[in-house]
VEXDREN-2710 file (C-alpha; in Angstrom, 1 decimal):
% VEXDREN-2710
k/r/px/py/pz
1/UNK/17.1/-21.4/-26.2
2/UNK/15.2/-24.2/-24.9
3/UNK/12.6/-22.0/-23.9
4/UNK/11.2/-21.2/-27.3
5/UNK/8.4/-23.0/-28.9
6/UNK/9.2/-26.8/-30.1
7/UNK/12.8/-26.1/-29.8
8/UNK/14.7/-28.8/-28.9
9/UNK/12.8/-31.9/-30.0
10/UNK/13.1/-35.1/-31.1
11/UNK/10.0/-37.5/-31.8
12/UNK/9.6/-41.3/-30.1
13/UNK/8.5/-43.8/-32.4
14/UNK/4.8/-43.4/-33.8
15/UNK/4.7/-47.4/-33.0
16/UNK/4.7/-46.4/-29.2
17/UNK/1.4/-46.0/-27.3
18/UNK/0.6/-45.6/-24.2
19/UNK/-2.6/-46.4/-22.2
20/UNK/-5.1/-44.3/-20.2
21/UNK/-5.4/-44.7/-16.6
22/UNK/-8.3/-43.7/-14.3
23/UNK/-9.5/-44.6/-11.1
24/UNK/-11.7/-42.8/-8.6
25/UNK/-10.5/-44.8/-4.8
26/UNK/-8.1/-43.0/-2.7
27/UNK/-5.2/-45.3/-0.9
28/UNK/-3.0/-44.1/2.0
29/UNK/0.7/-44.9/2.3
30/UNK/3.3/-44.0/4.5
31/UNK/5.8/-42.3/3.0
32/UNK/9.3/-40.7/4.4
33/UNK/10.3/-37.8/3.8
34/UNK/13.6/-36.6/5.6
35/UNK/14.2/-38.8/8.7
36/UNK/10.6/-38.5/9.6
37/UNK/7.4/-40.5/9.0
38/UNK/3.9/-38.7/7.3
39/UNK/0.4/-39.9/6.7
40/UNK/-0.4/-39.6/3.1
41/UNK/-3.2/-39.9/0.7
42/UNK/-3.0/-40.2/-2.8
43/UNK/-6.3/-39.5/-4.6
44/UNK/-6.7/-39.5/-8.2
45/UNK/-8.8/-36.8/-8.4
46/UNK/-6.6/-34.8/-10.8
47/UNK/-5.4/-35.6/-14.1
48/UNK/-2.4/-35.7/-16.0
49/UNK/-2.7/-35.3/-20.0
50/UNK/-0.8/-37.8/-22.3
51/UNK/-1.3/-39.1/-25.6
52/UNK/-2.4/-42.3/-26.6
53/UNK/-2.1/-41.6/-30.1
54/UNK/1.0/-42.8/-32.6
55/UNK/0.9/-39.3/-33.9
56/UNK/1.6/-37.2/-30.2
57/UNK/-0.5/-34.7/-31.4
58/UNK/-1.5/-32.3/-28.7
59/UNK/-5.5/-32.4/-30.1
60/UNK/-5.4/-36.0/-29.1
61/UNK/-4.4/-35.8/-25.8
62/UNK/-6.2/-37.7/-23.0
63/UNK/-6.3/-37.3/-19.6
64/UNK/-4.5/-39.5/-16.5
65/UNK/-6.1/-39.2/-13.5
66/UNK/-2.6/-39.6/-12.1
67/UNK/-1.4/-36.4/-9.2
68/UNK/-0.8/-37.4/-5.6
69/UNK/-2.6/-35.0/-2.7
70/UNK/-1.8/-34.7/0.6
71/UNK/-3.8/-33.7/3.8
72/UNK/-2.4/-31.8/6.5
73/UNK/-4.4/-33.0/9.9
74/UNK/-4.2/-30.3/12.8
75/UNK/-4.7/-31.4/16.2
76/UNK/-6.6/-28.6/17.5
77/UNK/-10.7/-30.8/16.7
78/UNK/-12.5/-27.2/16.1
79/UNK/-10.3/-27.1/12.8
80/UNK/-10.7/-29.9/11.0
81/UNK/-10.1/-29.1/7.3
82/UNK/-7.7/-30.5/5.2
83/UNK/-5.3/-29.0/3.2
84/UNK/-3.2/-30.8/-0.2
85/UNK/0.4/-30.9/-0.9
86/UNK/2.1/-33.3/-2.7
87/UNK/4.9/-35.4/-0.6
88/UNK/8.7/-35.0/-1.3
89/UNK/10.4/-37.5/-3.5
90/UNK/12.4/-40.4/-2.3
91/UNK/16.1/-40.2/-2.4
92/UNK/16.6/-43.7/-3.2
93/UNK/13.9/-43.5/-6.0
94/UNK/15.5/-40.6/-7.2
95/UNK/18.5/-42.4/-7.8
96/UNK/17.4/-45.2/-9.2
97/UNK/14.9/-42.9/-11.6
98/UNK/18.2/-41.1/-12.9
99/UNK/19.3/-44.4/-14.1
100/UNK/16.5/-45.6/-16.0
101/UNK/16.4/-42.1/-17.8
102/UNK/20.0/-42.3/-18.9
103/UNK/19.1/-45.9/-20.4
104/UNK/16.2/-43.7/-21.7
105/UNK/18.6/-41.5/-23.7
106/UNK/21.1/-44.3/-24.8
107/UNK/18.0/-45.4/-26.9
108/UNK/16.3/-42.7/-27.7
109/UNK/18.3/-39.6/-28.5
110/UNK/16.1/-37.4/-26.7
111/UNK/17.9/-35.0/-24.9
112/UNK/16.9/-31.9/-26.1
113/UNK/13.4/-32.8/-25.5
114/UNK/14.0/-33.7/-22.0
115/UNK/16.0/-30.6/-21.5
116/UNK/13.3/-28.6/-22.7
117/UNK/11.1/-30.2/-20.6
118/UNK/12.3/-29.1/-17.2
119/UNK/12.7/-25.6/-18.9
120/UNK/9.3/-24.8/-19.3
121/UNK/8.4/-26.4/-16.3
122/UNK/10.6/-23.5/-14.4
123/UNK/10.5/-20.7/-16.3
124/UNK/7.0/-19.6/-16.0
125/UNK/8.4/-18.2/-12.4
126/UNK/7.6/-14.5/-11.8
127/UNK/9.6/-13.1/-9.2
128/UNK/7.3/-10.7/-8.3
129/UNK/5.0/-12.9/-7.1
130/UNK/5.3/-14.5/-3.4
131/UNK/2.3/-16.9/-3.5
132/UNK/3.2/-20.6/-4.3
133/UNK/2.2/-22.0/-7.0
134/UNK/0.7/-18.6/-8.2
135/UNK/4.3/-17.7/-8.5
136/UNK/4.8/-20.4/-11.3
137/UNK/8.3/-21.8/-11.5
138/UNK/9.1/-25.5/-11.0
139/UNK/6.1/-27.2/-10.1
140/UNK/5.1/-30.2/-12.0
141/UNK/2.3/-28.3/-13.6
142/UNK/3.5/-28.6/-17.2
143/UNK/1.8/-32.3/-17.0
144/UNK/-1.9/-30.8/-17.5
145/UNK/-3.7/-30.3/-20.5
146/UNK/-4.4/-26.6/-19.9
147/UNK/-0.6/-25.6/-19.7
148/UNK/1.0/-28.5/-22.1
149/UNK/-1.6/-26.4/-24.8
150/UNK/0.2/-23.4/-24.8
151/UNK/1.6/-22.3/-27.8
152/UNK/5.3/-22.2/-26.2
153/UNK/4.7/-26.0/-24.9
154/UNK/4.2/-27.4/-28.2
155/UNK/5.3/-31.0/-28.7
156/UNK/6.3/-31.7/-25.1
157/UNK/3.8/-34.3/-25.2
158/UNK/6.8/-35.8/-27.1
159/UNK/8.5/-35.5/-24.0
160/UNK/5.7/-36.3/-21.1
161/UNK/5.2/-39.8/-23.0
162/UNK/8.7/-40.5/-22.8
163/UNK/8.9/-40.4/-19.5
164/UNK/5.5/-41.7/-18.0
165/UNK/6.6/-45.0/-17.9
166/UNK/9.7/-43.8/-15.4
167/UNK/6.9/-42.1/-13.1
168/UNK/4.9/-45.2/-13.6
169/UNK/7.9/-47.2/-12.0
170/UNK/8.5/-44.7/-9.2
171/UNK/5.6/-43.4/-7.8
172/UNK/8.2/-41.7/-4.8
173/UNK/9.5/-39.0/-7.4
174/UNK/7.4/-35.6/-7.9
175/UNK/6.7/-34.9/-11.9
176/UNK/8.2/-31.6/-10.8
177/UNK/11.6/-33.2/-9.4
178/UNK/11.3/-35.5/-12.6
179/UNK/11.3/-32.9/-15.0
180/UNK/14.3/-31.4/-13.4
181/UNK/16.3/-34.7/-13.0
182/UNK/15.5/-35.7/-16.5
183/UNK/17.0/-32.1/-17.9
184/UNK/19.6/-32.1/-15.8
185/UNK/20.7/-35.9/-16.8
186/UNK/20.2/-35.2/-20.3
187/UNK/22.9/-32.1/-20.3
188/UNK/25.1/-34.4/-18.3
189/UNK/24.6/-37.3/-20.5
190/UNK/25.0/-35.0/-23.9
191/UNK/28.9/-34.1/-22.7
192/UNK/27.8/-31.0/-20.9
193/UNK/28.7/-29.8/-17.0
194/UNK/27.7/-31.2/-13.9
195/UNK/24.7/-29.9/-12.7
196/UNK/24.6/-28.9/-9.1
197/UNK/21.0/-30.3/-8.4
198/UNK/18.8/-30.5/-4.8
199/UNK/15.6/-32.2/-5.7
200/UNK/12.4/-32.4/-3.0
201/UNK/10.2/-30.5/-5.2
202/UNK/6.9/-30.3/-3.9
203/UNK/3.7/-31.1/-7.5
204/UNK/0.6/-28.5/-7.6
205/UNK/-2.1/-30.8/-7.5
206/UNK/-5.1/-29.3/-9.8
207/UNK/-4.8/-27.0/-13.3
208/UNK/-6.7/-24.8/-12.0
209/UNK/-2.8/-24.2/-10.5
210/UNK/-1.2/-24.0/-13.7
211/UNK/0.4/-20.5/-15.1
212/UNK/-1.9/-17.9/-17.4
213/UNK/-0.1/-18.4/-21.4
214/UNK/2.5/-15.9/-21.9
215/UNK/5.4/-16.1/-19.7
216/UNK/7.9/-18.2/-21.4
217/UNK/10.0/-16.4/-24.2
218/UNK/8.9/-16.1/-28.3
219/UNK/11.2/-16.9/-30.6
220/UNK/11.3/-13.9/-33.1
221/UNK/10.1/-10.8/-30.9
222/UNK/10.3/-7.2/-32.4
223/UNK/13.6/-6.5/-30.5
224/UNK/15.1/-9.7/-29.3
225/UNK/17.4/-8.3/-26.8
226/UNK/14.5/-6.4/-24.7
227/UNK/12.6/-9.4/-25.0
228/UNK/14.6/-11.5/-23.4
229/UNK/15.6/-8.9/-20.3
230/UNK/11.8/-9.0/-19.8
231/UNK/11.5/-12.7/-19.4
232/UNK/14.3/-13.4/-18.0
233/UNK/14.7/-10.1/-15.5
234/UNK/11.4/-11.4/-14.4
235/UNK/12.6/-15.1/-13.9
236/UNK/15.3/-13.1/-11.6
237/UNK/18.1/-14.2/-13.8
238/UNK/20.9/-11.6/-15.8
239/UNK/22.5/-11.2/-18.7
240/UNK/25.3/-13.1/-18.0
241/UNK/22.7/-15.9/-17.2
242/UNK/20.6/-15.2/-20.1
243/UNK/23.7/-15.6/-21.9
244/UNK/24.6/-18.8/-20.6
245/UNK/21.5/-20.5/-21.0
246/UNK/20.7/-19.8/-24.5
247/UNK/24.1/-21.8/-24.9
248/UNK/21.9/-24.5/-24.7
249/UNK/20.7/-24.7/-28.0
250/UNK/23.9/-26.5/-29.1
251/UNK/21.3/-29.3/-29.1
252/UNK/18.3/-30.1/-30.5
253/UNK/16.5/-28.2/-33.0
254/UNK/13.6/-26.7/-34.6
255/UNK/10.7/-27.9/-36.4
256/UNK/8.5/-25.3/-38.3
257/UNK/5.5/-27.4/-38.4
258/UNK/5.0/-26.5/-34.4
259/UNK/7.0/-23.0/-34.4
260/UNK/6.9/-21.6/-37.6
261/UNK/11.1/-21.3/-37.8
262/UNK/14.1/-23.0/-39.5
263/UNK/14.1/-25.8/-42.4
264/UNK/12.1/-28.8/-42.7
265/UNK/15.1/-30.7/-43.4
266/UNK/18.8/-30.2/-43.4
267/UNK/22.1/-32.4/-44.1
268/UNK/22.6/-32.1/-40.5
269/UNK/18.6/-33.6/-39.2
270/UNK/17.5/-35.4/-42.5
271/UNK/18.6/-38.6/-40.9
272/UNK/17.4/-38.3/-37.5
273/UNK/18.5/-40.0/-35.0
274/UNK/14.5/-39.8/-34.0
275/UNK/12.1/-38.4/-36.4
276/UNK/14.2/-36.9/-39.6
277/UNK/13.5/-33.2/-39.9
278/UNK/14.3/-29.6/-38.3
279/UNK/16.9/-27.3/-39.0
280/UNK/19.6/-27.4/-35.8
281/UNK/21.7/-24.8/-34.0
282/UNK/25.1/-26.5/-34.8
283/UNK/26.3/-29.4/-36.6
284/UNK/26.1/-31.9/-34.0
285/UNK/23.3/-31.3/-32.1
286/UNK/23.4/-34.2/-29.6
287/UNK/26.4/-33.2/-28.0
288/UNK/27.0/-30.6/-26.1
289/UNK/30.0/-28.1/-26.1
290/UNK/30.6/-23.9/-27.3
291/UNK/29.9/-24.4/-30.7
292/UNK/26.8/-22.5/-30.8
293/UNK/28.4/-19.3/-29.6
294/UNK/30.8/-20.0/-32.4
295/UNK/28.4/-21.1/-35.3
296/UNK/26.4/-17.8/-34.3
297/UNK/29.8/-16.0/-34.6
298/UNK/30.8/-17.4/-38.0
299/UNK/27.2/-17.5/-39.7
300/UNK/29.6/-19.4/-42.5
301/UNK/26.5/-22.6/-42.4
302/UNK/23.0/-22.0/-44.3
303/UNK/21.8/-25.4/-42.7
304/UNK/22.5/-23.8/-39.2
305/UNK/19.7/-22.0/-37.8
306/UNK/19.8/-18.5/-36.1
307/UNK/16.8/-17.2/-34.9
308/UNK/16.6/-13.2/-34.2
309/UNK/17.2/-13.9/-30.4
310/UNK/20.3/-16.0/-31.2
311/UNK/21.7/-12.8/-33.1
312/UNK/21.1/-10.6/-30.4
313/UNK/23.7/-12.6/-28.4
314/UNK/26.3/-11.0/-30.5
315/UNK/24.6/-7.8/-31.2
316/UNK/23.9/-6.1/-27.9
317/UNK/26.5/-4.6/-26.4
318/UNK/26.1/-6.8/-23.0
319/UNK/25.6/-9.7/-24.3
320/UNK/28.5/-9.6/-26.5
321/UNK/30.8/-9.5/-23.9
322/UNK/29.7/-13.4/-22.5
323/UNK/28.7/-14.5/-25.8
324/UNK/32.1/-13.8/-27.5
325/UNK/33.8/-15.1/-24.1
326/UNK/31.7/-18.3/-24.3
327/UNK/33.0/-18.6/-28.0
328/UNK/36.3/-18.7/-26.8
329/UNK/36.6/-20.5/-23.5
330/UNK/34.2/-23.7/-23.1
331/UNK/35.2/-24.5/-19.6
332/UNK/33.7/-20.5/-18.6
333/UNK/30.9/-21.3/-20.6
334/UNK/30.2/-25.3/-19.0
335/UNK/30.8/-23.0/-15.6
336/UNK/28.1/-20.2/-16.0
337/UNK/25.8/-22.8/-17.6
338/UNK/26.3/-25.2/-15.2
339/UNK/25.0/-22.6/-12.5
340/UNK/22.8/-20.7/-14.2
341/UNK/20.7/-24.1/-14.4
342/UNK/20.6/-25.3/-11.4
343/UNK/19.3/-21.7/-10.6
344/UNK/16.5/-22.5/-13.3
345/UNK/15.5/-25.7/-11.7
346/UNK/15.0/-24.0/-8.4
347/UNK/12.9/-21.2/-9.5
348/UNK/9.5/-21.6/-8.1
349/UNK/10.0/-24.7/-6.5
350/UNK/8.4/-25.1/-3.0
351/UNK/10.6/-28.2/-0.8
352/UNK/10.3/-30.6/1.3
353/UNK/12.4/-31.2/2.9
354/UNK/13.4/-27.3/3.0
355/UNK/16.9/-27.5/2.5
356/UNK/16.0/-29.9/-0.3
357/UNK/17.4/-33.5/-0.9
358/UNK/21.3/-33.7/-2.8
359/UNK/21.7/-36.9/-4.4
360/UNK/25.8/-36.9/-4.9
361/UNK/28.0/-35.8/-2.1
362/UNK/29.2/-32.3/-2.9
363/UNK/32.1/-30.9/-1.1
364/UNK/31.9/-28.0/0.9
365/UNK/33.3/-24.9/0.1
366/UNK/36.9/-24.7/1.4
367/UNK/37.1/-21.5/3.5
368/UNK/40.2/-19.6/3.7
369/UNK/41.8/-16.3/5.0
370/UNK/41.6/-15.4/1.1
371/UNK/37.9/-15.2/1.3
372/UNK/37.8/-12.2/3.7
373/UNK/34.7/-13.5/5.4
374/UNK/33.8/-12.6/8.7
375/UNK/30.7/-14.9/9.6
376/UNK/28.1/-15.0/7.3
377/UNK/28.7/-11.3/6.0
378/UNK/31.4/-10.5/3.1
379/UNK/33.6/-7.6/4.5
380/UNK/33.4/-4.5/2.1
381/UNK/35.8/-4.1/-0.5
382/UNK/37.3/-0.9/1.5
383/UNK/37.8/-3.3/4.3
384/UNK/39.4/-6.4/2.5
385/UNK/42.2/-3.3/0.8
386/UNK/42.8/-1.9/4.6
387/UNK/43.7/-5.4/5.5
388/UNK/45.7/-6.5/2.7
389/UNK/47.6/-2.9/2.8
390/UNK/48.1/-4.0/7.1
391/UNK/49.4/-7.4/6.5
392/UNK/51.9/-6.1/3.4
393/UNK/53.3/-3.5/5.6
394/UNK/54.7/-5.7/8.1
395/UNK/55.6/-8.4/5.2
396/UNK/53.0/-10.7/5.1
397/UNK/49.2/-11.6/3.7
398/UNK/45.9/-13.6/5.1
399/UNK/47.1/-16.1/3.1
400/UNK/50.5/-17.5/4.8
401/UNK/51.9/-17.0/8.0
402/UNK/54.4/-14.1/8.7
403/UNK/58.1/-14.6/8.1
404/UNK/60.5/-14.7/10.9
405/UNK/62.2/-11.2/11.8
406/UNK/65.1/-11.3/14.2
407/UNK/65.1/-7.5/14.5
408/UNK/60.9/-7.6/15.2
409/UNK/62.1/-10.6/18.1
410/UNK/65.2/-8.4/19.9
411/UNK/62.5/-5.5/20.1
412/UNK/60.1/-7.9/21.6
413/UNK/63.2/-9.4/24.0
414/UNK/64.3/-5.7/24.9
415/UNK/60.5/-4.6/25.6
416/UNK/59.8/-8.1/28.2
417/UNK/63.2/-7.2/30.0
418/UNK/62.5/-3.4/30.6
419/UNK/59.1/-4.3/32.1
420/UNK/60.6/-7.3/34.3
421/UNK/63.3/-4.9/35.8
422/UNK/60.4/-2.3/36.2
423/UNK/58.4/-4.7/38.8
424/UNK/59.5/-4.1/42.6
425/UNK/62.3/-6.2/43.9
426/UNK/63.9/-6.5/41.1
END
């Protein structure tokens, strides 16, 4: 999926350049975060690695002393150390970021890089670790050198130069939100399901923060199928997720000059758009739909790549079950996809605000008798059957309101009169 080495890429145009920025002065700004005012102080003390070469070659990268830190003053004068986090985004220049990145892909045809982007930002989360950032996850730290070098990340430079002059633009927006809204806007934009998004995703602010190599998935492991449990169990996420997520690699493709898999060059990529070259997952690989799960299925298409953990969709037992489903039923797949990456985007992630920020009004889940619910706890399944088999034995559900019964109101009538003539005086 578009966690595997240079999948989902596409090249900018080797006349594209960028230039290095550096700076040592600190500047303070007030920024708003919530409905509440904070002190702020941007330092660029930390650097971000981009490429100001045509060729985007990770050896050529440079470094942007570009990330944002934050003190924390406490009252109390016998403490007066600081402490750095990076400030929430800005709704408004959220928004307004979104926009310029779906201009971005109009002309560029780079949504599988993009997508790929806020992948391997977020899946180097370990759920077994409580410490933020230690945990890894969706951070922002894929912009430095030390992490965009990892053998998983290459290329992605591809991607960080695509989008620098976006976080030039709106300084308000977190690298780690921006990878996230660029990923999820690039799924949207490709045909794919609305992605359920919060943003307020809070940067690491040194590489010294970044990730040890290793936790994002390889492309051709000894057993596929265990490989991916291990990853992705430890992301928290399962099979049906796994499942679901891999679906993504009905775009882009892959290059074997960065990860040593497909074709240099097929009917389907020798044109581009972008950069010609790479061997794709399905024939038209900027738009996205089920036809991976079919094209996997079929294996009838030599120019469509399947790589070992693509097979194992359809070959263990589990997986089979979703993958063949998937095959069959786009709207279940554009479901499970749809949540499983908003759970991706969120792994990791440390917010401010801490409810997170929602860009598009969402409605609320409608709650009905049907649900069972009793507060915030789901009644057991024993409990839910006693009440169903209660309301069906005198004739109605949780759902609707009881029909009428005359004989069930002349009992009722009978019972209030015998107790009236009961009283004294009567």
């Amino acid at each position: 999926m578009a966690l595997y080495p240079s999948n989902l890429t596409l090249s900018p145009p080797k006349s594209q350049s960028m230039a290095s920025l550096r700076g040592t002065a600190a500047t303070a700004r007030l920024i708003h975060s919530a409905s509440r005012a904070r002190l702020s102080l941007y330092s660029a003390s930390s650097s971000l690695c981009l490429s100001s070469s045509s060729s985007y070659s990770p050896s050529s990268l440079k470094c942007l002393h570009f990330s944002p830190l934050a003190p924390h003053i406490f009252k109390d004068q016998k403490r007066s150390s600081v402490s750095t986090a990076a400030a929430a985004s800005d709704p408004a220049q959220l928004k307004s970021a979104r926009e310029d990145i779906k201009e971005l892909l109009k002309s560029k045809s780079c949504h599988p890089i993009l997508v790929r982007l806020g992948w391997h930002d977020s899946g180097t989360y370990n759920k077994n670790i409580e410490e933020w950032p230690r945990r890894g996850g969706a951070n922002g730290s894929l912009r430095f050198d030390i992490e965009l070098k990892h053998a998983a990340n290459a290329g992605l430079v591809n991607a960080l130069n695509l989008i620098k002059p976006i976080k030039d633009k709106y300084s308000g927006v977190t690298f780690a939100d921006l990878f996230q809204l660029a990923s999820a806007t690039a799924i949207e934009e490709a045909g794919g399901p609305k992605i359920p998004m919060k943003y307020g995703r809070v940067d690491v602010s040194a590489p010294a923060e970044c990730p040890e190599e290793g936790r994002l998935p390889a492309a051709g492991p000894p057993k596929p199928a265990d490989h991916l449990r291990e990853v992705f169990y430890r992301m928290g996420l399962n099979d049906r997720e796994i499942v679901a997520l891999s679906g993504a690699h009905t775009l882009g493709r892959s290059r074997p000059e960065r990860s040593g898999w497909g074709k240099p060059e097929t009917k389907y990529t020798k044109n581009g758009p972008g950069a010609p070259g790479g061997q794709s997952w399905t024939a038209k690989w900027l738009k996205f739909d089920n036809s991976y799960f079919k094209d996997i299925k079929e294996r009838k298409d030599d120019d469509l790549l399947v790589l070992p953990t693509d097979a194992a969709l359809f070959e263990d037992p589990s997986f089979k079950v979703y993958a063949e489903k998937y095959a069959e039923d786009q709207e279940a797949f554009f479901k499970d996809y749809a949540e499983a990456h908003a759970k991706l985007s969120n792994l990791g992630a440390k917010f401010d605000p801490q409810e997170g920020i929602v860009l598009d009004d969402v409605a609320g889940e409608k709650v009905t008798a049907a649900n069972y619910s009793s507060g915030k706890r789901e009644l057991s399944e024993a409990m839910k059957q006693k009440i169903q088999a209660e309301y069906k034995a005198i004739r109605g559900s949780p759902d609707k309101p009881l029909q009428p019964s005359y004989f069930l109101n002349i009992m009722i009538a009978i019972a209030v009169l015998a107790f009236l003539t009961s009283l004294p005086g009567n």
